[in-house]
N, C-alpha and C positions, 0 to 999 in steps of 0.2 A: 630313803627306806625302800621306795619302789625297786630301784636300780640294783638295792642290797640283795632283795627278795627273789630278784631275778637271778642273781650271777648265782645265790644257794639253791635254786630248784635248776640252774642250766639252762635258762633260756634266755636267746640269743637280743641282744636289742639292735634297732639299729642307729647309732647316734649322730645322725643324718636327721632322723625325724624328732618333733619337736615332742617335749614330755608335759605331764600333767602341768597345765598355765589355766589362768583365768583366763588368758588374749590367747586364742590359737589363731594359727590363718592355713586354710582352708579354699583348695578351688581359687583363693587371688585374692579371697576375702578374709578381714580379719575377724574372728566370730567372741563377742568380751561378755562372759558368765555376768558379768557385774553391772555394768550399764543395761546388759540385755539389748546388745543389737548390733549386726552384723556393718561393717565400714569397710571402704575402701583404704587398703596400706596406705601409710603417710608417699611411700614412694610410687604408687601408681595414682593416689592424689594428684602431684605433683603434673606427672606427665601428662595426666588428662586436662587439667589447666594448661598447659604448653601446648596440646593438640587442639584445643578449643579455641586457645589465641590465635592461633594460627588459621583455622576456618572463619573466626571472624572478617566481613568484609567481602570475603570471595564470592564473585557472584556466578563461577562455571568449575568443573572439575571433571577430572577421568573417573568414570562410572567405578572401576575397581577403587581408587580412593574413594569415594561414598558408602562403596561396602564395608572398608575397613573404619571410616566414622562409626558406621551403624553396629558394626560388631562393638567396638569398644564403648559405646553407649548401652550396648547390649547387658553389657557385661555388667555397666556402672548401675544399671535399674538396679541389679540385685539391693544395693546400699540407698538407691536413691528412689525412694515409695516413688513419690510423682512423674517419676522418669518416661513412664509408659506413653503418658499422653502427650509427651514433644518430642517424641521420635519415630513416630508411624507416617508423618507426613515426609521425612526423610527418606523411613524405607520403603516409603511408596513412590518414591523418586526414581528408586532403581530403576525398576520396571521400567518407564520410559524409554528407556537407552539398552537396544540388544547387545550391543557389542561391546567387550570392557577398554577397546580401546577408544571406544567415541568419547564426547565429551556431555555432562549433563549440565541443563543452569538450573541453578540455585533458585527458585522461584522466591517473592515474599513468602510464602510461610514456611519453605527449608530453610532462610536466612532469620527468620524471626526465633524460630524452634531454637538455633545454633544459638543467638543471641541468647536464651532463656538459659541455656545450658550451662553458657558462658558467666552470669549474670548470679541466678539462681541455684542453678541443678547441686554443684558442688557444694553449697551452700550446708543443702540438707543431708550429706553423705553422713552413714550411720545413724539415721531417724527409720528405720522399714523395717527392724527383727522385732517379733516379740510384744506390739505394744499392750497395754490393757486388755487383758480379756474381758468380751461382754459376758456376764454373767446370764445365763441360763433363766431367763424368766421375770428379769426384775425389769420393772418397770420404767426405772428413772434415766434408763440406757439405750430406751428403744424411741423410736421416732416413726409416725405414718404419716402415709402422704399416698396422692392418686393425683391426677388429672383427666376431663373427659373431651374426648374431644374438639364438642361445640362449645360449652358454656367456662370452663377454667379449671385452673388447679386448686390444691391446697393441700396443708401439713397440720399436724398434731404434737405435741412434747408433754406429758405433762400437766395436759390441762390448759393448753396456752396455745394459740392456733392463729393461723393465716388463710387468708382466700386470695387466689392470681385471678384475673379477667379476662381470657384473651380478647374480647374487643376492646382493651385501654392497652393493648399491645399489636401494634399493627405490624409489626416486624413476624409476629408469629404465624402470620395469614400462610405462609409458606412452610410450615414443621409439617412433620409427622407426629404419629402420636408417640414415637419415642421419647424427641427431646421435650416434649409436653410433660412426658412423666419425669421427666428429669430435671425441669426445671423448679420444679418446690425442694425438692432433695436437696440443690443446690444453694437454692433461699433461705431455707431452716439453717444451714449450715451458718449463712454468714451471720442470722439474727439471733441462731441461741449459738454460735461456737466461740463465745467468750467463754460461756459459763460448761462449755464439754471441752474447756481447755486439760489436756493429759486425758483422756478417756478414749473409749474408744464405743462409739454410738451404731447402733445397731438399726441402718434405714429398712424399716419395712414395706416392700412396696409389690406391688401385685403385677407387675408386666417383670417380666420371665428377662427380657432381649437387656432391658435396664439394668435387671440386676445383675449379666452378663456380663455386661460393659461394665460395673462401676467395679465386680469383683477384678473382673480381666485388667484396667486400666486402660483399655482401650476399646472401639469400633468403627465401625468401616461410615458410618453416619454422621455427615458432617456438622452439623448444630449438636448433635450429642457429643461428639467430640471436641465442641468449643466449650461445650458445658463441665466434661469433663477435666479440660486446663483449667475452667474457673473451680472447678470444686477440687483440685490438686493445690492451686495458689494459696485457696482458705484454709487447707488442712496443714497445708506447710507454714501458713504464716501464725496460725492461734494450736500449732504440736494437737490438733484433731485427726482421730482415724473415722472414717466416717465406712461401714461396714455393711455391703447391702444384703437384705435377706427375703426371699419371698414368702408372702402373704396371699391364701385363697383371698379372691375377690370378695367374697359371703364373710369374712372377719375382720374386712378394711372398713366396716361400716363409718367410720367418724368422718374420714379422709373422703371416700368414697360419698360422702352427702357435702362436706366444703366443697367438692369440685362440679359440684352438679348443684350448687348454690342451696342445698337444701339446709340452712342453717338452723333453725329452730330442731332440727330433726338431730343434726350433729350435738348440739349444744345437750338435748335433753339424755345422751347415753353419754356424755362427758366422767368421768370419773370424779372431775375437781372443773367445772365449767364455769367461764369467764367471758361474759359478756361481749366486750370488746376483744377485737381483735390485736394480734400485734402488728407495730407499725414495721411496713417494708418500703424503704426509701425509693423513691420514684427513679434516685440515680441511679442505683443497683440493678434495677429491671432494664435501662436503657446501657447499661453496661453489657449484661447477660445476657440480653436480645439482641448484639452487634458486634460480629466477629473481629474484633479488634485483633492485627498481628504486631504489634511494638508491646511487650511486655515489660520495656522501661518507658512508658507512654505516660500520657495525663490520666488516661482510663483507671491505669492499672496502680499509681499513686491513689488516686480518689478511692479503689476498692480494697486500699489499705488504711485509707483515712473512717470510709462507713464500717471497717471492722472495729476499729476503733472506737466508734458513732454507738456501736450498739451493744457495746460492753452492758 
């Protein structure tokens, strides 16, 4: 009827370009009204599987081949939400090497990234258009959380809340206060993202640099950036968008008293308050505190089994 409409008013189509479809493709990418979310074509699927096999194992290459890894990874984020956070150690590889004719090596964590890629990445293609919108105001979607420097972190959902220590974490002696904020973010995720399984959670959190990174998917700060793969893993493996949002320090009150241990003080502006806290597995925290680069590891099984744990 479209095409009828056209040839009776005289204007011209070109049947080259594709017409009214649920699936159009787009820029490389296939874009599907119906599923709601943008995927890599079955046929450049393919070849990035064949590109990927192919870099497995290799432990050196010509600086200009790593560019064209990183572009075509580039490309694959658009489909692949989690993408961001295992391929900035790649293209911060470049740099190393001025000349495109030298050769660069593949350190452990451009070979582990490559492995994730190879492993995972493809896995999630067409999970990043469109998910759940946070609704505007509602409560049951939002999540707060703070950490202070000296005494700990901690988060909120609901009614339902945690507190982090950093002295029963000695690993942490050496963060900044970035990944400090970033690590309850990531916590909450794994102990309520059973039940924000299909939603998209709305983290409120008061450090500006945090919610940079978690929107951007990436930052130049290396414990934030390990944080970040672990909160890309959880979201990929329990279909969570975890969405960050900021918060004046003066309206984080609840989060803002868990981290500076003021409990009773938390507890009595609760909306729906609970005594006890929730349980966070001692394994989880020795996971999250230790940059593990084997993403088909024992770590990274175990942090599939406490997702599991805490349905």
């Amino acid at each position: 009827m479209f095409k009828e409409t056209c040839q009776r008013l005289g204007m011209p189509l070109d049947e080259n370009k594709e017409g009214p479809s649920e699936v159009l493709t787009f820029l490389g990418m296939e874009i599907d009204s119906v599923k709601m979310e943008v995927r890599l074509p079955q046929e450049k699927l393919t070849e990035m599987k064949a590109l990927l096999k192919r870099w497995r194992g290799m432990k050196s290459c010509k600086r200009r081949d790593l560019e064209s890894l990183v572009g075509s990874l580039n490309h694959a984020c658009r489909a692949v939400r989690p993408g961001r956070a295992f391929k900035r150690r790649l293209q911060n590889l470049i740099t190393t090497v001025e000349r495109d004719g030298r050769r660069v090596r593949l350190n452990v964590e451009a070979r582990a990234d490559i492995e994730w890629w190879h492993q995972f990445g493809l896995r999630w293609n067409g999970t990043s258009l469109m998910k759940a919108v946070v609704v505007d105001g509602d409560p049951q979607e939002e999540m707060f959380s703070d950490a202070s420097g000296s005494w700990g972190g901690g988060a909120t959902w609901q009614g339902e809340w945690f507190q982090i220590q950093w002295g029963a974490l000695p690993g942490t002696s050496e963060w900044g206060i970035m990944p400090k904020e970033m690590l309850p973010i990531v916590v909450a995720a794994v102990v309520w993202g059973a039940r924000w399984k299909g939603r998209a959670i709305r983290a409120r959190c008061d450090n500006m640099s945090v919610v940079a990174a978690l929107q951007a998917g990436a930052c130049k700060e290396r414990w934030s950036m390990h944080l970040l793969r672990c909160l890309a893993f959880v979201e990929a493996t329990l279909s969570v968008s975890v969405r960050a949002e900021h918060i004046r320090g003066v309206e984080n009150g609840v989060a803002d008293d868990l981290s500076r241990d003021r409990l009773q003080s938390a507890l009595s502006i609760m909306q729906v308050p609970k005594a006890e806290p929730v349980t966070v597995p001692v394994e989880l925290m020795g996971m999250l505190t230790t940059a593990s680069q084997s993403w088909s590891g024992q770590e990274w099984r175990q942090l599939s089994e406490l997702l599991l744990t805490c349905q």
